[in-house]
C-alpha positions as CSV (number, residue, x, y, z in Angstrom):
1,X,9.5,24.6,23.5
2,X,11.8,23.3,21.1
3,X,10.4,20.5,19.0
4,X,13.9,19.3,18.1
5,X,15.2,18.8,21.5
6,X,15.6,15.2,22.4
7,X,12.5,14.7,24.5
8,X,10.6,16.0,21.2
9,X,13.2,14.9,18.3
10,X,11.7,11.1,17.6
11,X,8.6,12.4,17.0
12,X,9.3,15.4,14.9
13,X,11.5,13.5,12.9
14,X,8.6,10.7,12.5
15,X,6.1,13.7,11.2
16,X,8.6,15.1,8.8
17,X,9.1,11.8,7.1
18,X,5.6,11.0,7.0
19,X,5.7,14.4,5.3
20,X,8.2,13.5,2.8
21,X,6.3,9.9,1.9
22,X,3.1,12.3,1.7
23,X,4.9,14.7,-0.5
24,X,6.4,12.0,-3.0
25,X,3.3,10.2,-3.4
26,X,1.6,13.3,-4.7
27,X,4.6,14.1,-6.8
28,X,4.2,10.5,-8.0
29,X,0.4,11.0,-8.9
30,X,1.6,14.3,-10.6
31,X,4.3,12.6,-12.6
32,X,2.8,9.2,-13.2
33,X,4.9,7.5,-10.6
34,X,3.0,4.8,-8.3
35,X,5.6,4.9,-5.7
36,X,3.3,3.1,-3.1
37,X,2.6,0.5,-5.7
38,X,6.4,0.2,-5.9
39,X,6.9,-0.2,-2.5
40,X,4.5,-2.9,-2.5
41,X,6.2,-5.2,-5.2
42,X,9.0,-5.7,-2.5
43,X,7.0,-7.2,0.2
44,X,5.8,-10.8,-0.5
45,X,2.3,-11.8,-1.3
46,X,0.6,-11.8,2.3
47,X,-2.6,-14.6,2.7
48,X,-3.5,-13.3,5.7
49,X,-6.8,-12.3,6.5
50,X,-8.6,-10.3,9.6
51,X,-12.2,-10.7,10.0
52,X,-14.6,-7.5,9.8
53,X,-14.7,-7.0,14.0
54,X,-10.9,-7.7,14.1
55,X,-11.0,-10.6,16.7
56,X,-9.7,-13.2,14.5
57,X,-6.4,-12.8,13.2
58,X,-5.1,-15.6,10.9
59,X,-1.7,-16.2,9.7
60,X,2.0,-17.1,10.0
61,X,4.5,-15.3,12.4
62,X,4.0,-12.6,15.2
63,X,5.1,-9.8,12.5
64,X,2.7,-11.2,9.6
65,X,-0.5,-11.2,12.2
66,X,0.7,-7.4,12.9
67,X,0.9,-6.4,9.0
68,X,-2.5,-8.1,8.9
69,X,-4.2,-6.3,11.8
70,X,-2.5,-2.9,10.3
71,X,-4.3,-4.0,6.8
72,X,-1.2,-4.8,5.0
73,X,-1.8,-6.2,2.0
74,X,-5.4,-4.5,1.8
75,X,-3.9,-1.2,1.9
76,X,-0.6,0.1,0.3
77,X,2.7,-0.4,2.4
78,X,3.8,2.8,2.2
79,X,0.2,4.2,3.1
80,X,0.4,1.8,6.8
81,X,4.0,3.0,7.5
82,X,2.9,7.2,7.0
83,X,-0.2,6.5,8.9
84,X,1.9,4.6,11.6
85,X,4.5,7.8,11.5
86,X,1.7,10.2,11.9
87,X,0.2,8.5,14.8
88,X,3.2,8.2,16.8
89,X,5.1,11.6,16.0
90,X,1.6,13.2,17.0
91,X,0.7,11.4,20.0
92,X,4.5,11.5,21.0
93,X,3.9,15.3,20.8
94,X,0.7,15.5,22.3
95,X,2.3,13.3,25.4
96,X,5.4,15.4,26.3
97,X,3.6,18.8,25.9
98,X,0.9,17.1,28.5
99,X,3.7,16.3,30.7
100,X,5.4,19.5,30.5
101,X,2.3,21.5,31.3
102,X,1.3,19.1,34.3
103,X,4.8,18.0,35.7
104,X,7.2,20.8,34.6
105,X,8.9,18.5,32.2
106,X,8.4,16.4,29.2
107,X,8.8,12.8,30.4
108,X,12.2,10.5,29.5
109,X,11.9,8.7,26.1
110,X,12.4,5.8,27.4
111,X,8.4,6.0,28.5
112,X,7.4,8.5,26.2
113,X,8.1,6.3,22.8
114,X,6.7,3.0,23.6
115,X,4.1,5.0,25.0
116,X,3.6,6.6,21.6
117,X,3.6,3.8,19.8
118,X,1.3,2.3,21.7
119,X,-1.6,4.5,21.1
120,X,-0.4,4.8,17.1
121,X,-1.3,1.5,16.6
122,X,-4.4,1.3,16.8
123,X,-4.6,5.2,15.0
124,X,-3.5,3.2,12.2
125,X,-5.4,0.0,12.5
126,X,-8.2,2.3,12.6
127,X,-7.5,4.5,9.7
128,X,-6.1,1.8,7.8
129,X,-9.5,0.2,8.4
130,X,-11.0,3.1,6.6
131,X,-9.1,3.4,3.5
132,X,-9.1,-0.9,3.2
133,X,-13.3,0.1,3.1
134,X,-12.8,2.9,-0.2
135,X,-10.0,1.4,-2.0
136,X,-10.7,-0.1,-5.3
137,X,-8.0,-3.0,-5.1
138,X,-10.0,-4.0,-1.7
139,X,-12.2,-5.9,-4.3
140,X,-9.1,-8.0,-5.5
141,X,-9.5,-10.2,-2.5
142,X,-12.8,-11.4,-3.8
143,X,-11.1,-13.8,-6.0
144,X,-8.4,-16.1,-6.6
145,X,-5.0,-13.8,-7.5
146,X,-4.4,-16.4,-10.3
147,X,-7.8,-16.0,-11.8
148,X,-5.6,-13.3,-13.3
149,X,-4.2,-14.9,-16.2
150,X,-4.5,-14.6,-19.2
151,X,-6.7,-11.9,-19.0
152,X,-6.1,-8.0,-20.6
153,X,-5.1,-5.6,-18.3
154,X,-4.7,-1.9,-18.9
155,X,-1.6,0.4,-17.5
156,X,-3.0,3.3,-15.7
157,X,-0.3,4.7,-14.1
158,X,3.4,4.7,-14.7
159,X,5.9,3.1,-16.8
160,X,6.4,-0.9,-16.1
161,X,10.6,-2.1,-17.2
162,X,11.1,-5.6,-15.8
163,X,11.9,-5.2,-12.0
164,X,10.0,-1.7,-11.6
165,X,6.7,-2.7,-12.2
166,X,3.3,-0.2,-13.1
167,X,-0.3,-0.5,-11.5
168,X,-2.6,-1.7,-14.1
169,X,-6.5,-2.3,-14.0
170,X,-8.0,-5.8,-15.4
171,X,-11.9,-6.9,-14.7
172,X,-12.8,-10.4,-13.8
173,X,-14.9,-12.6,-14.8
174,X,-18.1,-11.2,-12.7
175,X,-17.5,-7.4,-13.8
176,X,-15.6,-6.6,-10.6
177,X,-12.4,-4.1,-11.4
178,X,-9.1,-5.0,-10.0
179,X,-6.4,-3.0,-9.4
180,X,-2.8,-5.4,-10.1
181,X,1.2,-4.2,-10.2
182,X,2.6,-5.1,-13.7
183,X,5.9,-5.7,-15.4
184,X,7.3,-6.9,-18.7
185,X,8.0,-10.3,-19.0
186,X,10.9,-9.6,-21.2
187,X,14.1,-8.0,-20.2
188,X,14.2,-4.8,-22.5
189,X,10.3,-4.7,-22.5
190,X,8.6,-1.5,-21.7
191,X,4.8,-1.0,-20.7
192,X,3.6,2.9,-21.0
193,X,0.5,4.3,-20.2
194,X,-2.8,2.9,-21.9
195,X,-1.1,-0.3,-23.0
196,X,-2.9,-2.7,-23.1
197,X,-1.4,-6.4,-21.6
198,X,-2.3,-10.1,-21.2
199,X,-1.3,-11.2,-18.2
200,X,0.9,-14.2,-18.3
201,X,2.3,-15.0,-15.5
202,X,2.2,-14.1,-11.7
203,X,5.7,-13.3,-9.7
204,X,6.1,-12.4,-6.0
205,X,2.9,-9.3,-5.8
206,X,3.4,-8.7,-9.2
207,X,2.4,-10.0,-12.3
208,X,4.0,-10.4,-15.9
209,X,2.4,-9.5,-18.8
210,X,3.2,-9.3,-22.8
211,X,1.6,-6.7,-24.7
212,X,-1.8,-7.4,-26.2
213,X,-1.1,-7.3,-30.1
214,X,-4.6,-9.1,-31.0
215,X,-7.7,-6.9,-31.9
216,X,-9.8,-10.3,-30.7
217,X,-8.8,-9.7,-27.4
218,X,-8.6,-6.0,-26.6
219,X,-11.0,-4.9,-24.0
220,X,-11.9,-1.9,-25.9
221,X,-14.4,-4.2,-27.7
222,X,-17.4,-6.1,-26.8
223,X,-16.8,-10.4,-26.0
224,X,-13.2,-9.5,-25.7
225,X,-11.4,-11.9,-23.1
226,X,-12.4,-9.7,-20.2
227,X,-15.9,-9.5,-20.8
């Protein structure tokens, strides 16, 4: 059976560009590149919150309690949206070969998509769920986001130009490590790997930092600011 025929083409297309996002996030680990941190800096700061069981979902609009019950916000963007492709191209799949084995023919899109999407949701809420639990950055919601500054981050991946921020690594006041998107707060500025940066200033899910040029406060050394 043809997988690119129109009873199969949604769904084939949705597992070839879950594909692609899978294949340019490795390429990104390969090359330095945290596209899914990247991806994140465009979405606003979300405050929403889901309780462990998922009953309670908190929040503004319809579309910010879905982001929250997908983990948005706990989990990277672009992660959600590949996990959300995989579901529905799979059970899309799954749900016309069914149908053509049992009724002779895969069933009219108009049924078979919403049907898909239906069951990827909570595939993704689920597995979402998961990598929220064994993500570093899950420990950044344990404090205040503007606890932040004025504390000595590290780049660990990428390079940060103002508007193309890198993911950086900072540890509070309790010990805890969290996992933040930087960028220079100076136009012309660049921040390359192992810099070290005090955080100045927070804007949108990022933050803006200039680079740490005082030996009293680099975390390399004991009762530095971090400590």
């Amino acid at each position: 059976m043809d997988i690119f025929s129109p009873p199969f083409a949604p769904f084939t297309i949705a597992l070839m560009v879950m594909t692609m996002i899978a294949a340019l996030e490795l390429a990104g680990l390969l090359f330095g590149v945290a596209f899914s941190g990247l991806v994140d800096g465009l979405f606003p700061e979300m405050e929403m919150d889901v309780d462990a069981d998922g009953a309670d979902i908190s929040g503004g609009d319809a579309i910010g309690k879905l982001f929250a019950w997908l983990y948005v916000g706990k989990v990277p963007v672009l992660i959600v949206f590949a996990t959300l492709l995989a579901g529905f191209g799979l059970s899309g799949v799954l749900l016309q070969r069914f149908s053509a084995a049992v009724g002779g023919a895969p069933l009219p899109l108009v049924f078979a998509a919403p049907a898909a999407l239906a069951a990827a949701l909570p595939i993704t809420r689920l597995l979402g769920g998961v990598i929220a639990r064994i993500m570093p950055r899950e420990e950044t919601d344990a404090v205040s986001a503007d606890s932040f500054i004025g504390r000595v981050a590290t780049v660990i991946r990428g390079a940060a130009r103002r508007g193309a921020p890198a993911e950086a690594k900072l540890t509070d006041s309790r010990g805890l490590t969290h996992y933040i998107l930087i960028e220079p707060d100076e136009d012309g500025a660049a921040f390359h790997e192992g810099a070290e940066i005090l955080v100045v200033e927070k804007s949108g899910a990022a933050y803006r930092g200039a680079l740490n040029n005082s030996p009293a406060l680099s975390i390399s050394k004991p009762g530095d600011l971090n400590a």
